[in-house]
C-alpha positions in Angstrom: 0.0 0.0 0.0 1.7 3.3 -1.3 1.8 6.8 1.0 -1.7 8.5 1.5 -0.1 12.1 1.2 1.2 10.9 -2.3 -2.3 9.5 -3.4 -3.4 12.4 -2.5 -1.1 14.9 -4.5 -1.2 12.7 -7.1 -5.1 12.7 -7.6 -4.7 16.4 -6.7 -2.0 16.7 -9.5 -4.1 14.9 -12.2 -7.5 16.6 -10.8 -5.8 19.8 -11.6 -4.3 18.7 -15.3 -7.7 17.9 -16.1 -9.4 21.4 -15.5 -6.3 22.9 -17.1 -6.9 21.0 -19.9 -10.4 22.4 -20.7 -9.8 25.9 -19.7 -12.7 27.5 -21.0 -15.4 25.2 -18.9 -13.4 26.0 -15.8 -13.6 29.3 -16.1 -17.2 28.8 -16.7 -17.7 26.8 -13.8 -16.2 28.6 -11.6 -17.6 31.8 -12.5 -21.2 30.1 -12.0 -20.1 29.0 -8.2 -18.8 32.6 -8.0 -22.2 34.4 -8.9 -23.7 32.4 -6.4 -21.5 33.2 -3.8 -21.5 37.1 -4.8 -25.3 37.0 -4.5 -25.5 35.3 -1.0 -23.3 37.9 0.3 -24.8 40.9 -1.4 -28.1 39.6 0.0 -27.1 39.2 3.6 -24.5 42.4 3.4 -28.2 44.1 2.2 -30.0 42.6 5.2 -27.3 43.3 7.7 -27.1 47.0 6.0 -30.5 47.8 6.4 -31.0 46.4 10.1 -28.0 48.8 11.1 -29.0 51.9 9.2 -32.9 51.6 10.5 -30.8 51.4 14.6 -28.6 54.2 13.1 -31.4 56.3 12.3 -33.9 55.3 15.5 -31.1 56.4 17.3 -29.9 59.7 15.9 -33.9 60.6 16.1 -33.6 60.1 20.2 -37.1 59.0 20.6 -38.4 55.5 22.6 -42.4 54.9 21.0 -43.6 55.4 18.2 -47.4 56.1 18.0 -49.5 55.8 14.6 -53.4 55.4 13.8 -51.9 52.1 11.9 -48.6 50.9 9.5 -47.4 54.2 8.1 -48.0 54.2 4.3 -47.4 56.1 1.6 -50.7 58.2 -0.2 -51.4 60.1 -3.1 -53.7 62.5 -1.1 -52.5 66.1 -0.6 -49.9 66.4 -3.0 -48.4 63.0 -1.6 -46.4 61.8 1.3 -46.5 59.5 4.3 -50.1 58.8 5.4 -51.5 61.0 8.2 -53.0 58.1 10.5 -53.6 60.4 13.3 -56.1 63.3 13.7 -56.1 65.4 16.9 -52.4 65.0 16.9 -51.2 68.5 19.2 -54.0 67.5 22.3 -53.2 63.8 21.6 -49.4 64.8 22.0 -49.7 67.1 25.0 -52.2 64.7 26.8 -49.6 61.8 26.2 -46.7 64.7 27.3 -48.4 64.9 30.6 -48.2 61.5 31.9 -45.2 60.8 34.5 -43.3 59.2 32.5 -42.8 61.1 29.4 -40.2 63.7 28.6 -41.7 64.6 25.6 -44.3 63.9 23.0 -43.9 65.3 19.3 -46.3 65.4 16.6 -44.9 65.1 13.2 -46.1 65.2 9.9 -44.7 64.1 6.7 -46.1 65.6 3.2 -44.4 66.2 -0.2 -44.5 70.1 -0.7 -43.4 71.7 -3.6 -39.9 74.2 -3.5 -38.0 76.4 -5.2 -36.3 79.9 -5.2 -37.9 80.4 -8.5 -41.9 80.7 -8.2 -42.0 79.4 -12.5 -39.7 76.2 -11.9 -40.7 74.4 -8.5 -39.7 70.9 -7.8 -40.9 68.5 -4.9 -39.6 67.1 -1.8 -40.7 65.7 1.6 -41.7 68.5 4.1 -41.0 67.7 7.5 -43.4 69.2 10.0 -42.5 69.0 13.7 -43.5 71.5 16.6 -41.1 73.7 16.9 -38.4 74.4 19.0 -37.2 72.1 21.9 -34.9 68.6 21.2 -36.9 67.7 18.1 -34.7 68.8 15.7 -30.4 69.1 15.5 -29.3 72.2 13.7 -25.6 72.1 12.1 -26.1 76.1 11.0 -27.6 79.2 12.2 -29.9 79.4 15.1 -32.7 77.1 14.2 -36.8 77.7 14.8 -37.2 80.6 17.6 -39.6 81.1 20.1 -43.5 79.3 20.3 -45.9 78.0 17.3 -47.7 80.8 17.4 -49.5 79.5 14.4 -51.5 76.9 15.8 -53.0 78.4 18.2 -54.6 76.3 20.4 -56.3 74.5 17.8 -57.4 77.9 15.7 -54.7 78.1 13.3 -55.5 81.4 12.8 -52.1 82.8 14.3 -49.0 84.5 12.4 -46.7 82.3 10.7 -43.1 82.3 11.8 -42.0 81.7 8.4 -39.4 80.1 9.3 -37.8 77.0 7.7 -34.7 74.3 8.1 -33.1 72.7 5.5 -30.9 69.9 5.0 -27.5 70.2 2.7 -28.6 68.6 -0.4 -31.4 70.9 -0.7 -29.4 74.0 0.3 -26.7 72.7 -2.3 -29.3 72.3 -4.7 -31.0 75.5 -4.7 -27.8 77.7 -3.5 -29.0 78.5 -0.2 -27.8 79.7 3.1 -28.8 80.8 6.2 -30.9 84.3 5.6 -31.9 83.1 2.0 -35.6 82.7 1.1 -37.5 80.1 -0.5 -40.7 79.4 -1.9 -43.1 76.2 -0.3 -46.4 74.7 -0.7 -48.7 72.6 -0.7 -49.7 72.8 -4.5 -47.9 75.1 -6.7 -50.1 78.3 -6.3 -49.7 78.1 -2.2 -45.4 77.6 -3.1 -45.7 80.5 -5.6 -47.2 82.6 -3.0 -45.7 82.0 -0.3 -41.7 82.3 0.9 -39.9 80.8 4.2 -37.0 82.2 5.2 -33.7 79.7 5.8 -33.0 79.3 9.7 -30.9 76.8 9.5 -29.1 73.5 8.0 -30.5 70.7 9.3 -29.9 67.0 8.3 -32.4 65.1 11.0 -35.0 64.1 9.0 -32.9 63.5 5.4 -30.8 60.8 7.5 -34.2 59.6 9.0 -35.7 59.5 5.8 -32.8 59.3 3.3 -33.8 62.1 1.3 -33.4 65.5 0.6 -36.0 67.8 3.0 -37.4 71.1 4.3 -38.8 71.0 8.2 -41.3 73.8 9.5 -43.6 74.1 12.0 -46.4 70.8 12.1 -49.2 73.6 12.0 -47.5 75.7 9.1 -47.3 72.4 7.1 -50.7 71.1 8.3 -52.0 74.3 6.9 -49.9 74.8 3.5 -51.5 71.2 2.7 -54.6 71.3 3.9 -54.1 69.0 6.7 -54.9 71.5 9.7 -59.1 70.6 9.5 -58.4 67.9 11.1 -54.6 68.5 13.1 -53.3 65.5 11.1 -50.1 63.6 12.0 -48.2 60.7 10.7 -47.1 59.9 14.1 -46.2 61.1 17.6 -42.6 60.8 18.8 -42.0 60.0 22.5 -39.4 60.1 24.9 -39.4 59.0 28.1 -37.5 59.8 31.6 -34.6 58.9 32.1 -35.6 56.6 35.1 -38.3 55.1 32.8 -38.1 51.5 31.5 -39.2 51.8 27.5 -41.4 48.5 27.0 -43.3 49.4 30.4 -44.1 52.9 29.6 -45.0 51.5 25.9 -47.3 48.9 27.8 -49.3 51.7 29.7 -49.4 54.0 26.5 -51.2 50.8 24.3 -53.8 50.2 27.5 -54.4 53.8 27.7 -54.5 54.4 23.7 -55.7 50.5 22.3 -56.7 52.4 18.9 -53.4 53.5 18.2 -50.1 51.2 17.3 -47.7 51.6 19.8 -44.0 50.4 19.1 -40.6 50.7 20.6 -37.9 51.6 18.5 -37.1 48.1 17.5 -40.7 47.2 17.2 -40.6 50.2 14.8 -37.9 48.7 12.9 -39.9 45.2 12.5 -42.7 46.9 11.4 -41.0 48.5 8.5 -39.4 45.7 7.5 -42.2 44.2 7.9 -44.1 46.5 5.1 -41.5 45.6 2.7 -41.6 41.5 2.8 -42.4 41.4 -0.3 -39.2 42.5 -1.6 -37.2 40.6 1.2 -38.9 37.2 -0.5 -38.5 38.4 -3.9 -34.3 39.1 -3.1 -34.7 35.5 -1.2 -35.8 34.7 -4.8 -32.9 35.9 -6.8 -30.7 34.6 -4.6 -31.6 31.1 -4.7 -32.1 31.2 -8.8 -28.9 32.4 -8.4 -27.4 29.3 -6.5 -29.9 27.2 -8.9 -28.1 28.7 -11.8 -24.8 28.2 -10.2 -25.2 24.9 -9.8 -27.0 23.7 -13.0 -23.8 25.4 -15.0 -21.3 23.2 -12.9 -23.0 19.9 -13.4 -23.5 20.4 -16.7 -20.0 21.1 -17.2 -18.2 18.5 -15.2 -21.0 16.0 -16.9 -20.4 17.1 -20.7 -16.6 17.1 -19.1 -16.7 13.5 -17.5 -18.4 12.3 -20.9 -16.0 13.8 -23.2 -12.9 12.1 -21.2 -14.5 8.8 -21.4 -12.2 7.6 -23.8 -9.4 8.7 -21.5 -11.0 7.2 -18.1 -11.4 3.8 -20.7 -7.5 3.7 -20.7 -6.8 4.8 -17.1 -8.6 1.6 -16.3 -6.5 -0.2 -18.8 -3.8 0.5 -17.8 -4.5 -0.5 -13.7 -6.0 2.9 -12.1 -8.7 2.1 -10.2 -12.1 3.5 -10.6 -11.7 5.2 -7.0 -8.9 6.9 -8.1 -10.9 8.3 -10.8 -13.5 9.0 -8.5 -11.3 10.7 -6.7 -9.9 12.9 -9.5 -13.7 14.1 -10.4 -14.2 14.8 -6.6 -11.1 16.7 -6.6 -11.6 19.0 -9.5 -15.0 19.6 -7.4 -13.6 20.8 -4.7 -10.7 23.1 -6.4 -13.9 24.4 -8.4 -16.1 25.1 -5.5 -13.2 27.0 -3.5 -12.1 28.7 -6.9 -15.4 30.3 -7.2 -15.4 31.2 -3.3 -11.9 33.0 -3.5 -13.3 34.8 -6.8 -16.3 35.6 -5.7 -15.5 37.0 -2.5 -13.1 38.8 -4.3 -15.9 40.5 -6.1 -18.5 41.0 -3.3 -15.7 44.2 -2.0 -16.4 46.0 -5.2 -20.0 45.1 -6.0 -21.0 46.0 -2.4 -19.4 49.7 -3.1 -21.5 50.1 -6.5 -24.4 48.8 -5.0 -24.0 50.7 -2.3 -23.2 54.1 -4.8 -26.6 53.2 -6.9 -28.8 53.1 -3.3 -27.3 56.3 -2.3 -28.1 58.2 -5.7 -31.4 56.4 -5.6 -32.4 56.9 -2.1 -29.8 58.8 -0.1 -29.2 56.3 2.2 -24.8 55.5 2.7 -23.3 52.3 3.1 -26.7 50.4 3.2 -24.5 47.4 1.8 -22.3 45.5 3.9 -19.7 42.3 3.6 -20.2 40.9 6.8 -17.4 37.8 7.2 -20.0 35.6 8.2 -22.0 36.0 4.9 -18.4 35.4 2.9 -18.1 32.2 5.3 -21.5 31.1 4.1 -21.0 32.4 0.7 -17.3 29.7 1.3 -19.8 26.8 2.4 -22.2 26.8 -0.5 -19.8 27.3 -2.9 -17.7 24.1 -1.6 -21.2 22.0 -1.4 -22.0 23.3 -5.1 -18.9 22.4 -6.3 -18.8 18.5 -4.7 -22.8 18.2 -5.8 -21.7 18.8 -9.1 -18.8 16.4 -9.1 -20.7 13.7 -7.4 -23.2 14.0 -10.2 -20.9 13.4 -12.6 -18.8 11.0 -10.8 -22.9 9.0 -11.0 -22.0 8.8 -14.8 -19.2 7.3 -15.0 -20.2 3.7 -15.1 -21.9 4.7 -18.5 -18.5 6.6 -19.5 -16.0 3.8 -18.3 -18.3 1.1 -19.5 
């Protein structure tokens, strides 16, 4: 019986030969494992993304519970923006503001308005509405909203508009603004063409909450300039709570007290979002697996045509006294150098596609680095690629009776 270690190297050596041999079929092969192990990590870099930028942005907003009339939609109504599920939102927000517990409580509203420094050429973006001064927004320059909403008015909305309005640096970029600058806003393109805010400040709070470019005002201003103050309609109510306050408890009293509202922690939140968007999770899931499928039809295709093809040859190896394990053994082996070929490419390739998906999903939606290449996901991305690889052999290796025959 001759040494192991040179069986090995030998089969190794031969295994090798063979895939040199047909160049063009390794290269497809292992570009097949590698697609497959580029999508699994891109999927799970995606996932992993999207979980930390959603904590990112729950925690730059500094708020515990959320509170919405249901899941927070988009609508057409209005001129467009995020649904406004509840109505009554400034009493709702100081009743809730009043309990023991609570720091604060925050109505906000989300709409699309229409902007521009020219009153003929107006584009859109997503008005934020908050109440005013306070923790609710962070301001990067000039002084930010000063002094009350005297607009609302306890409920009237018949008082002076500050006029005042925050925006974030894309949209100052955009229209060449800077503190002291005015710019025109509505609700529909007459109310934007008639009526001009003046910049208080840079703010980016809501365009890393909501990954794109924004104004903020006043929650009455807004609710007015879209026709949402009949009703004092919200898209949610932001709460913080004490210091000395456990989160899940006070978000346990606020459901008993408020049953017809959704009531949700932070990470509740979060679930409910992702929640919304299943539908692309399963459809990713989807592309992912087709692209495994694909990955995997292409090598046993290949190392079949290429076991049948070689017949002739595997004919004379057992002519000549190599056993049919040995031969075994040589498919197996070009397998296995296929499966980890495709791993080592394809992680090599996961680096680079993360950073252009990653550039297409910030010009898209603003969000940064919502693609990441988590080792785990390469590790996986290793695994499958090694299993797709030794499937593929073994299927072949099945047909050799009928090539050796």
């Amino acid at each position: 019986m001759g040494n192991p270690l040179g069986t090995v190297a030998a089969i190794v050596g031969l295994a090798w030969g063979g895939l040199r041999h047909e160049r063009l079929r390794t290269l497809l092969a292992v570009v097949g494992v590698a697609m497959a192990v580029v999508a699994i990590v891109l999927l799970a870099g995606a996932g992993v993304g999207v979980l930390e930028t959603g904590e990112r942005q729950f925690e730059r907003a500094d708020r515990d519970v959320w509170i919405t009339g249901d899941a927070v939609g988009l609508t057409a109504a209005g001129g467009g923006g995020f649904e406004a599920t509840i109505h009554d939102a400034h009493p709702l927000a100081d009743e809730i503001a009043d309990r023991e517990d609570v720091r604060s409580a925050a109505p906000m509203g989300f709409q699309t308005v229409y902007v521009g420094t020219d009153p003929a050429d107006l584009d859109t973006v997503v008005a934020s509405g908050v109440p005013g001064g306070g923790d609710a927004v962070s301001i990067d320059e000039g002084d930010g909203f000063g002094g009350a909403d005297t607009h609302y008015a306890d409920g009237d909305y018949d008082g002076p508009k500050t006029g005042e309005l925050l925006v974030d640096r894309r949209t100052a970029e955009r229209y060449e603004l800077s503190v002291g600058d005015r710019l025109h806003v509505g609700g529909s393109v007459a109310t934007a063409r008639a009526t001009e805010y003046e910049v208080v400040g840079i703010s980016e709070t809501f365009a890393a909450f909501l990954g794109a470019p924004t104004v903020t005002l006043r929650l009455s201003e807004l609710q007015t300039l879209t026709g949402a103050s009949g009703t004092d309609a919200a898209t949610m109510i932001a709460v913080t709570v004490e210091d000395d306050a456990e989160v899940a408890a006070v978000a346990d009293d606020l459901r008993a007290a408020y049953p017809e509202y959704a009531v949700r922690t932070d990470e509740e939140q979060l679930r409910a979002v992702l929640g919304q968007q299943a539908a692309v999770l399963v459809g990713a899931g989807v592309l992912v697996g087709l692209a495994v499928l694909t990955g995997l039809a292409l090598a046993i295709t290949l190392f079949v045509l290429h076991v049948y093809q070689r017949r002739e040859e595997y004919r004379t190896l057992g002519a000549i006294g190599i056993s049919r394990r040995t031969v075994v053994g040589v498919v197996l082996a070009q397998g296995a150098i296929l499966g980890v070929s495709g791993w080592l490419v394809g992680a090599a390739l996961a680096v680079p596609s993360a950073h252009l998906l990653n550039a297409l999903v910030t010009l898209v939606v603003g969000y940064e680095g919502l693609v990441v290449v988590p080792p785990w996901a390469v590790a996986t991305g290793g695994v499958v690629a090694v299993v797709v690889g030794t499937l593929a052999a073994a299927i072949a290796v099945w047909r050799l009776p009928d090539a050796t025959a």
